[in-house]
LUMVEXLUM-238683 format. One record per residue: residue number from 1; residue in three letters; x, y, z of N, C-alpha, C in turn. Coordinates in steps of 0.05 Angstrom, whole numbers, padded with zeros to 5 digits. Example, Ala and Ser with C-alpha at 12.3 -4.5 7.8 and 13.67 -1.06 7.14 Angstrom:
residues 2
- 1,ALA,00264,-00114,00156,00246,-00090,00156,00264,-00066,00156
- 2,SER,00257,-00045,00142,00273,-00021,00143,00258,00001,00157
//
This chain:
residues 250
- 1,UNK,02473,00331,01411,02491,00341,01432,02504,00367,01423
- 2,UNK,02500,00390,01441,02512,00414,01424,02543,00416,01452
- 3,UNK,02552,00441,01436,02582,00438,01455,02594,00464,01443
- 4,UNK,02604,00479,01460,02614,00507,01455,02644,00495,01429
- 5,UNK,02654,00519,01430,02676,00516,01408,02692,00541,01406
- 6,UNK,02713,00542,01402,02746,00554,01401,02763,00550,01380
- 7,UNK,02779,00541,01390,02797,00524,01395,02801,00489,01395
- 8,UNK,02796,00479,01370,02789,00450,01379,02809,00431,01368
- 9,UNK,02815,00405,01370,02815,00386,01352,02796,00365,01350
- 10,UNK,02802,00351,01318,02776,00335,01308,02802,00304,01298
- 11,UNK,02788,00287,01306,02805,00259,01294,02783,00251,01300
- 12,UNK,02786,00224,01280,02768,00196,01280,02776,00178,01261
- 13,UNK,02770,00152,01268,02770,00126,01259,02805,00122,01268
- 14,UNK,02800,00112,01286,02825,00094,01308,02831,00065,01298
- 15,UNK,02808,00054,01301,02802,00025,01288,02818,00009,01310
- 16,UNK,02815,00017,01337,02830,-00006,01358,02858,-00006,01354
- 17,UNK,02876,00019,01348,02894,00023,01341,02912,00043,01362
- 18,UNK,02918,00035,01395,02925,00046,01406,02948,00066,01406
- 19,UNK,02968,00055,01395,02997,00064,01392,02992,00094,01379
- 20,UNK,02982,00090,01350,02972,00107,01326,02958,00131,01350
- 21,UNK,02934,00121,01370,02913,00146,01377,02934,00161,01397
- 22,UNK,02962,00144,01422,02964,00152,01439,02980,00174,01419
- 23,UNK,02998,00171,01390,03021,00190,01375,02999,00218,01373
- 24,UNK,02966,00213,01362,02963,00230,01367,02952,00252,01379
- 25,UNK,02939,00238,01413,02937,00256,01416,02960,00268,01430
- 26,UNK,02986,00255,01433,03010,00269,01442,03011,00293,01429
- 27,UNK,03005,00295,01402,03012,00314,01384,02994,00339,01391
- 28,UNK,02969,00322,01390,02942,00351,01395,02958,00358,01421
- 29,UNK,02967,00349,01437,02974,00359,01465,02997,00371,01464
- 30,UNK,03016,00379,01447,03035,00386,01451,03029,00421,01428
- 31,UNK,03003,00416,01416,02987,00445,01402,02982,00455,01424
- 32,UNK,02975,00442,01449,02957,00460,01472,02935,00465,01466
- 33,UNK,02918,00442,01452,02899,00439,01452,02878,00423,01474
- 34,UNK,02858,00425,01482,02853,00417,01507,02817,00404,01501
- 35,UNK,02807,00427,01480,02780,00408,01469,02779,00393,01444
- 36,UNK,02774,00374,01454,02780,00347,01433,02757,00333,01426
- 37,UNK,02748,00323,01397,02734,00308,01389,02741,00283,01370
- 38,UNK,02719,00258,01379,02733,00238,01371,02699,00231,01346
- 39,UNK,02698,00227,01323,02689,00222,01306,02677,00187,01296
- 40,UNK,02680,00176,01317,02671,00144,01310,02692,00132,01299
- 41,UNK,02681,00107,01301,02689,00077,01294,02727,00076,01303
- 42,UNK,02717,00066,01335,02741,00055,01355,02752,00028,01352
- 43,UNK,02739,00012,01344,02742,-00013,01340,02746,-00020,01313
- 44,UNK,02751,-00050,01319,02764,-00066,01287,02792,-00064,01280
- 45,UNK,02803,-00081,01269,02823,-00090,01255,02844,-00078,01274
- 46,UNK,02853,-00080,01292,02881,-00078,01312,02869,-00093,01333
- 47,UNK,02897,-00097,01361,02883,-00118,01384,02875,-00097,01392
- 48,UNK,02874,-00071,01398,02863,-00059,01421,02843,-00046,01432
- 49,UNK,02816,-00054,01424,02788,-00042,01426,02783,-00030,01454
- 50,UNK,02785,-00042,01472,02781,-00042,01508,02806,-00015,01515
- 51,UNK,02824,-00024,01504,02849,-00001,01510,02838,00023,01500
- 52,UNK,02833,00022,01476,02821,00053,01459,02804,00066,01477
- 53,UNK,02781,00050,01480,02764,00056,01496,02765,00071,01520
- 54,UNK,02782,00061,01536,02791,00063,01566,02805,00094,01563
- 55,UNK,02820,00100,01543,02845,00117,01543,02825,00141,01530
- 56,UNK,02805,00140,01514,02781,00168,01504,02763,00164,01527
- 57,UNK,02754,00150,01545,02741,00150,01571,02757,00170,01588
- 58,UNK,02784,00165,01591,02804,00177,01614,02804,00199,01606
- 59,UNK,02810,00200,01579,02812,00231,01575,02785,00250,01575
- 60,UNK,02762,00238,01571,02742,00249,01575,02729,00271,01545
- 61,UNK,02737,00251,01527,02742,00262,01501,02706,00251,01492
- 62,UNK,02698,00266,01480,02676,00259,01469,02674,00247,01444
- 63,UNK,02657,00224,01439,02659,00210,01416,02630,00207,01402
- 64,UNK,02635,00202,01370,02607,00205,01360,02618,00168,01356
- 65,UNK,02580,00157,01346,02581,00135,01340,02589,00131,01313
- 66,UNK,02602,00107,01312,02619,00099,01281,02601,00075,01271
- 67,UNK,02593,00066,01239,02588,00055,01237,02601,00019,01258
- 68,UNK,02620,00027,01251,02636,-00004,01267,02631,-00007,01301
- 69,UNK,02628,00017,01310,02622,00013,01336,02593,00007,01338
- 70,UNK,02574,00020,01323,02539,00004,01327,02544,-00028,01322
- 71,UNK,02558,-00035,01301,02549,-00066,01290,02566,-00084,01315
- 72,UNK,02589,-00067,01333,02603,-00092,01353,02580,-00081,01375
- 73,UNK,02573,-00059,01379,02546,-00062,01410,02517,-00070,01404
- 74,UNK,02517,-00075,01381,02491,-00086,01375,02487,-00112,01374
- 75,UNK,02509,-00121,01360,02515,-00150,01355,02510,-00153,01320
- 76,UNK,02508,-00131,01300,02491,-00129,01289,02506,-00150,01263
- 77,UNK,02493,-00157,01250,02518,-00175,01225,02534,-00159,01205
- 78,UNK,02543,-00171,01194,02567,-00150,01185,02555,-00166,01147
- 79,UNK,02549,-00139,01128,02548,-00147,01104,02563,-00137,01088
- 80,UNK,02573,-00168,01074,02594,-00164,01047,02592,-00136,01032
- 81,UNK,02612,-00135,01026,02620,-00109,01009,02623,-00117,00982
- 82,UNK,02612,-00100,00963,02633,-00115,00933,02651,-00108,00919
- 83,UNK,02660,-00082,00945,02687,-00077,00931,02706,-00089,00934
- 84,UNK,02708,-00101,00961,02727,-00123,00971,02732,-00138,00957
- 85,UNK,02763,-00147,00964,02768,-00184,00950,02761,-00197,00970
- 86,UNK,02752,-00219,00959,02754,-00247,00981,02770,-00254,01007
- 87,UNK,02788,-00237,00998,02809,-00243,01025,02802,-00222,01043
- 88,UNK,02795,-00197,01039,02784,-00180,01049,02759,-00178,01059
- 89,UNK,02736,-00195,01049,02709,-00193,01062,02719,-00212,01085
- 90,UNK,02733,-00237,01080,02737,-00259,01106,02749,-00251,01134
- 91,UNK,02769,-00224,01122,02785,-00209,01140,02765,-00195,01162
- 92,UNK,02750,-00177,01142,02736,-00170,01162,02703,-00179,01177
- 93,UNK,02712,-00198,01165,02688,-00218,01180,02690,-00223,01212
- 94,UNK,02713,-00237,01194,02737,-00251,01228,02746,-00223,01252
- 95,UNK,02755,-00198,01237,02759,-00183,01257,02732,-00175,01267
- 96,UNK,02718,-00162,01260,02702,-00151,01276,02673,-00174,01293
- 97,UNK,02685,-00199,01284,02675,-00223,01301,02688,-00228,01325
- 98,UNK,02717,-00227,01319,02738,-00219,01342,02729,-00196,01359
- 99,UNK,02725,-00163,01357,02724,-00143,01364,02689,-00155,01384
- 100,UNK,02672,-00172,01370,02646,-00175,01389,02649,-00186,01407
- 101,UNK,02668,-00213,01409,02678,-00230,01429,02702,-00213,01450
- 102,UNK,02712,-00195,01440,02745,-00178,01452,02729,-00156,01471
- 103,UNK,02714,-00148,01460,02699,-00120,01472,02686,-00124,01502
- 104,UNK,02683,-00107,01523,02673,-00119,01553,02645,-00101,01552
- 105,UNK,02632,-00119,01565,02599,-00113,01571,02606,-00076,01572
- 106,UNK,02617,-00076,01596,02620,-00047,01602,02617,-00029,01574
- 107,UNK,02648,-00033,01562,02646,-00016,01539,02629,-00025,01511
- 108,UNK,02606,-00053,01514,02597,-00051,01494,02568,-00026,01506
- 109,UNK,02569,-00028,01528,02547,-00005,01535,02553,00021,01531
- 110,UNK,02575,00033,01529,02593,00046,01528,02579,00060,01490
- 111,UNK,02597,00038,01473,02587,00046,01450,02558,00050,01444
- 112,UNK,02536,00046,01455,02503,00041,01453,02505,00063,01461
- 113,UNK,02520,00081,01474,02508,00105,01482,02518,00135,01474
- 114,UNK,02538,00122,01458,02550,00141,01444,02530,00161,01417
- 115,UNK,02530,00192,01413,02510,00199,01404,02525,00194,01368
- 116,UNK,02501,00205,01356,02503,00205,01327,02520,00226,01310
- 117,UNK,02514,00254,01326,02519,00285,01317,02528,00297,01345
- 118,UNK,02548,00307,01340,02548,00341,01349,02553,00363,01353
- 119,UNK,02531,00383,01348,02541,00406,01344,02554,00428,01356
- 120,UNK,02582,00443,01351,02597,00455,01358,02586,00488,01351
- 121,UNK,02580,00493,01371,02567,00520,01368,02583,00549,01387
- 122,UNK,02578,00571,01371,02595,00605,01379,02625,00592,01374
- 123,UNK,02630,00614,01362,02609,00634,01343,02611,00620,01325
- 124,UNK,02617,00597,01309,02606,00588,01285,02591,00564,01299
- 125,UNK,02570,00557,01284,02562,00527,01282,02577,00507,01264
- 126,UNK,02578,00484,01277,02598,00463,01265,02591,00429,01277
- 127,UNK,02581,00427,01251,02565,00397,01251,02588,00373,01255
- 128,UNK,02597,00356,01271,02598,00334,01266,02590,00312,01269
- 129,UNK,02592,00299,01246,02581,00266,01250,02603,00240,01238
- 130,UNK,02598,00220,01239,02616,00200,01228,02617,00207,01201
- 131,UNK,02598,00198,01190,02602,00192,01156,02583,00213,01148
- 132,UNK,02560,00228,01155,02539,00240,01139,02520,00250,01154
- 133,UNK,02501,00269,01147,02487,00270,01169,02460,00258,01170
- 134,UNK,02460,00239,01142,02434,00221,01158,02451,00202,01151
- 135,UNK,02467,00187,01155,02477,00149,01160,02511,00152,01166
- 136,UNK,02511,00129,01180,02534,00121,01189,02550,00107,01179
- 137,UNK,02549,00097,01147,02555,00078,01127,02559,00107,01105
- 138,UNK,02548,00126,01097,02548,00140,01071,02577,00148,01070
- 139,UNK,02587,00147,01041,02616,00155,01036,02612,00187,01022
- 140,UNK,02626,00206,01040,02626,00240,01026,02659,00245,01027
- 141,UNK,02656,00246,00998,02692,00247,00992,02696,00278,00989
- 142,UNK,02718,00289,00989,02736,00307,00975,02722,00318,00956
- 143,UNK,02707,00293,00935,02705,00315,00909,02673,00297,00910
- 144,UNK,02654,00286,00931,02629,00295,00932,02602,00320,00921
- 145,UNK,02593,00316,00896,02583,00341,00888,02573,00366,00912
- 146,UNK,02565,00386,00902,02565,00409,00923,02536,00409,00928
- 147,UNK,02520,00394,00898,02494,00389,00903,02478,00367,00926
- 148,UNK,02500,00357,00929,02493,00326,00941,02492,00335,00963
- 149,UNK,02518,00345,00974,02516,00358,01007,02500,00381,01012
- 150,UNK,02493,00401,00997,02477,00414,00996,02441,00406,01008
- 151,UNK,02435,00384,00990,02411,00372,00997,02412,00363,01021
- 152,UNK,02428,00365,01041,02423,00357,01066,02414,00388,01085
- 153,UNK,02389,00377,01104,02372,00396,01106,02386,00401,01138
- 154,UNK,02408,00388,01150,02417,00395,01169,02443,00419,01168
- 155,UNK,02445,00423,01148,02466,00437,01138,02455,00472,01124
- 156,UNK,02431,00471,01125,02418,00498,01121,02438,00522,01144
- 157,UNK,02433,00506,01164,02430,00529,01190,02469,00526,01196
- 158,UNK,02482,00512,01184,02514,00512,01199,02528,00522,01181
- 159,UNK,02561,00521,01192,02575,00541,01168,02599,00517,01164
- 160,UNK,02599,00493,01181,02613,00478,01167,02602,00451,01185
- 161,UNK,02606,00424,01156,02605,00397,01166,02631,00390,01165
- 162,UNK,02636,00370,01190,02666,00353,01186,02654,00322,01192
- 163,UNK,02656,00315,01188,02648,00274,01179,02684,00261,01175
- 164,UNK,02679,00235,01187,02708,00221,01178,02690,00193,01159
- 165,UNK,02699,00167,01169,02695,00151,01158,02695,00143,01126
- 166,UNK,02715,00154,01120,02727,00154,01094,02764,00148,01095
- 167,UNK,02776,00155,01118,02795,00154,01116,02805,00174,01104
- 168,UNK,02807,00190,01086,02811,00212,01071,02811,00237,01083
- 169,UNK,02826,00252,01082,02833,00276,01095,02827,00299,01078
- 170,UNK,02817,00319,01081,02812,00339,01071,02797,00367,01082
- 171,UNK,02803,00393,01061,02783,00413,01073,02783,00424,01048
- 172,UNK,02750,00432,01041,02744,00441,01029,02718,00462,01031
- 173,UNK,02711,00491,01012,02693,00506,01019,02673,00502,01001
- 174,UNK,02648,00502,01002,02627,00506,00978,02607,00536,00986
- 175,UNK,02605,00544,00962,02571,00560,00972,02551,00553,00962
- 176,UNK,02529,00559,00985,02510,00555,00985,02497,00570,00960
- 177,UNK,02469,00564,00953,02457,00590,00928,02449,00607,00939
- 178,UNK,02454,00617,00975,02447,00650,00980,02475,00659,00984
- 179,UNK,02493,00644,00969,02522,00658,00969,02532,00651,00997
- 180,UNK,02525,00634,01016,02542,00633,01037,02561,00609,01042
- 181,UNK,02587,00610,01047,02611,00601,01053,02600,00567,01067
- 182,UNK,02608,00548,01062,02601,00524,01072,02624,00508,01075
- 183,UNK,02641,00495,01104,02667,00489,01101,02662,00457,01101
- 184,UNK,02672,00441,01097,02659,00419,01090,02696,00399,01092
- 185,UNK,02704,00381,01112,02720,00372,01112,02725,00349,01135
- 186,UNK,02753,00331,01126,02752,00308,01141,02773,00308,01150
- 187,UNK,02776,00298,01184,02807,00284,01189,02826,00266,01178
- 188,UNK,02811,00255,01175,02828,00222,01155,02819,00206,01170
- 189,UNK,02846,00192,01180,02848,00169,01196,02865,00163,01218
- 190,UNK,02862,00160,01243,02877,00152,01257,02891,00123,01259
- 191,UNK,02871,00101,01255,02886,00075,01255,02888,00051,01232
- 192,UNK,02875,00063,01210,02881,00056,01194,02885,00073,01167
- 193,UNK,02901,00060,01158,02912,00085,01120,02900,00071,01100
- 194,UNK,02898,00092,01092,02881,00088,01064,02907,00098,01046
- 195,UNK,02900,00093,01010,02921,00092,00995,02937,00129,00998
- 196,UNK,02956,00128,00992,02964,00159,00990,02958,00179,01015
- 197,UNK,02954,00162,01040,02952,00181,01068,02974,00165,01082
- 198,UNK,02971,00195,01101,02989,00196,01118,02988,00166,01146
- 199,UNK,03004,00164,01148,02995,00151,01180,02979,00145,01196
- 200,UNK,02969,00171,01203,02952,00185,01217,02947,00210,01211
- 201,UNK,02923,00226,01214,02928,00256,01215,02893,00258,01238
- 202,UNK,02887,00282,01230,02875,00297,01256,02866,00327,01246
- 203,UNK,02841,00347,01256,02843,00375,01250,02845,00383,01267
- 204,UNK,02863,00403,01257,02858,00432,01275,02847,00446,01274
- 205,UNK,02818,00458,01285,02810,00484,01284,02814,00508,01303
- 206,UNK,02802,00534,01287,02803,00553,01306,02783,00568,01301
- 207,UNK,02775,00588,01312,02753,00606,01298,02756,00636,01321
- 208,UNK,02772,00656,01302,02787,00673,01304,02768,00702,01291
- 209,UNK,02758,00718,01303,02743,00737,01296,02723,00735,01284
- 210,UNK,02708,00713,01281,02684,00697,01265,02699,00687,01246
- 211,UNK,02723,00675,01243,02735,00663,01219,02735,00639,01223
- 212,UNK,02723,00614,01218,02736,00593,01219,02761,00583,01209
- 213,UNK,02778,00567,01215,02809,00557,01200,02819,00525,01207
- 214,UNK,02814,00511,01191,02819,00477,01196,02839,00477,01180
- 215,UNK,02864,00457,01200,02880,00451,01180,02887,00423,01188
- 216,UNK,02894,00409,01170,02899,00375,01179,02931,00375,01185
- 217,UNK,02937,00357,01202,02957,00350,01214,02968,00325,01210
- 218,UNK,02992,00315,01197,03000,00288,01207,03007,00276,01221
- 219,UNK,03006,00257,01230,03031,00252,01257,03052,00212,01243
- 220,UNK,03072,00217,01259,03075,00190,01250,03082,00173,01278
- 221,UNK,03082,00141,01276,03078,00129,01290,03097,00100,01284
- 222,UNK,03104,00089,01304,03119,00057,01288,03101,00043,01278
- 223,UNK,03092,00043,01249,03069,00024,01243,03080,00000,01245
- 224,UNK,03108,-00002,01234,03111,-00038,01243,03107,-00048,01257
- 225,UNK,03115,-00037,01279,03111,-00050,01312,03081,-00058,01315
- 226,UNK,03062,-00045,01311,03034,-00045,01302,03029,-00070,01283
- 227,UNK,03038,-00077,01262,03038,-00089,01249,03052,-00121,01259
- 228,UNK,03064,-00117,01270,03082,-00141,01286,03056,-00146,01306
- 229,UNK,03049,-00125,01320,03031,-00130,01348,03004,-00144,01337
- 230,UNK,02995,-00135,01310,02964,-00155,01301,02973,-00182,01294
- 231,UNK,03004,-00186,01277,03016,-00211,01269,03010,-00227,01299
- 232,UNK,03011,-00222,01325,03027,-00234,01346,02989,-00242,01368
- 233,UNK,02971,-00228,01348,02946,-00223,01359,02928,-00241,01345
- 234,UNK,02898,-00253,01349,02883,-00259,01331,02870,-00240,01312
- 235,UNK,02876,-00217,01314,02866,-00200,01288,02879,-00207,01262
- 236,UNK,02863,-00218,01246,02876,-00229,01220,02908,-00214,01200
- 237,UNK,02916,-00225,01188,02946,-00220,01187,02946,-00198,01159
- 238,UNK,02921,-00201,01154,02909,-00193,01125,02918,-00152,01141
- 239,UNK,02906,-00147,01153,02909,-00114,01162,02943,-00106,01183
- 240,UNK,02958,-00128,01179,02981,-00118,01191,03001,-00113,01163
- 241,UNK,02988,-00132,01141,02999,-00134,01110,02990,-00103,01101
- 242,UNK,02968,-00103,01111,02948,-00080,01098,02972,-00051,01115
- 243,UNK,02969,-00053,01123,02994,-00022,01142,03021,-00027,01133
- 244,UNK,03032,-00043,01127,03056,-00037,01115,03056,-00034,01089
- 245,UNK,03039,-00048,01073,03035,-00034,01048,03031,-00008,01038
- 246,UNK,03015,00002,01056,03006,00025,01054,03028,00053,01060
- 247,UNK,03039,00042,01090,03063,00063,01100,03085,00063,01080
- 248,UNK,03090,00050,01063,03114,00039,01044,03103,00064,01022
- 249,UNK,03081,00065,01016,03069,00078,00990,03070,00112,00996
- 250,UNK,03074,00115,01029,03074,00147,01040,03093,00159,01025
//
């Protein structure tokens, strides 16, 4: 899917976390920002999958596929991790078993049709995908060698990748070995935190005389109330523990 470019913002990974997506795109909306991209994986671990859904439908926001959103429209099984504890593989067993049963025909068709990549083109090209540009599971951190992303053969022809599914927020440049500029960066997270992040955050770009310029944004949100709302939900109690731990550590 290709798609002109300006002026944009970039967020992803919501995780069925309404409150969190409506804080931001209040925020992108109050930049006067108007083209918006949503980066995968809408569902899991909060009650609100169908709401999420409904509210990047209304807005007419385009979304790439998330790992979490193939495995709830596929039906696909969900395999243990071993970084997890025990209480954590069961967690997310149960939620995103919850999220297969919670989700409506409509929007599991919805996610099946969501694309993989896409590219944001004039005057720069600008790749996005969930996690990588070949899988929807691969983790590219912050400090990912330059070699590793380099070897990706989709990345010859663009001047920057943005990927989420890390939770981790960042921007960073590499060059290429014909000396050219490679911007390489992530939103974070919208609905769920990871250790040492914000809330939420989101990018901003712009691309200003052939310059590109991303900068991440935070926003904040009542996570307790969130946290009260999964307590009060069948989404396991394990990710409402998991958000206040986390907002405590901001």
């Amino acid at each position: 899917m290709n798609a002109m470019c300006s002026r944009f913002a970039i967020f992803s990974d919501v995780h069925a976390n309404l409150p969190a997506l409506n804080a931001v795109l209040a925020d992108i909306d109050r930049h006067g920002i108007t083209r918006i991209y949503c980066l995968g994986d809408v569902v899991d671990f909060a009650p609100w999958p169908n709401e999420v859904i409904a509210l990047l439908r209304e807005r007419q926001i385009p979304v790439l596929r998330g790992n979490h959103d193939q495995r709830v429209a596929g039906n696909e099984p969900v395999t243990p991790m071993a970084k997890h504890s025990p209480e954590e593989r069961d967690a997310r067993a149960d939620a995103i078993a919850l999220s297969k049963r919670t989700i409506t025909a409509e929007n599991r068709l919805w996610l099946r049709s969501l694309p993989a990549s896409i590219l944001l083109e004039q005057p720069r090209r600008i790749l996005l995908v969930h996690a990588s540009p070949r899988s929807l599971s691969e983790y590219l951190y912050a400090d990912t060698p330059a070699n590793t992303l380099l070897a990706f053969p989709q990345l010859q022809t663009v001047d920057a990748l943005i990927c989420g599914h890390t939770h981790f927020a960042h921007v960073r440049t590499i060059n290429t070995p014909e000396g050219r500029p490679l911007v390489f960066a992530n939103p974070g997270a919208v609905g769920r935190i990871k250790p040492g992040q914000p809330p939420a955050s989101w990018l901003s770009g712009d691309v200003q005389e052939g310059a590109l310029s991303l900068t991440i944004k935070t926003v904040n949100y009542d996570v307790q109330q969130v946290a009260i709302a999964i307590r009060q939900s069948n989404v396991p109690d394990f990710y409402a523990d998991e958000l206040t731990r986390r907002i405590a550590q901001w």
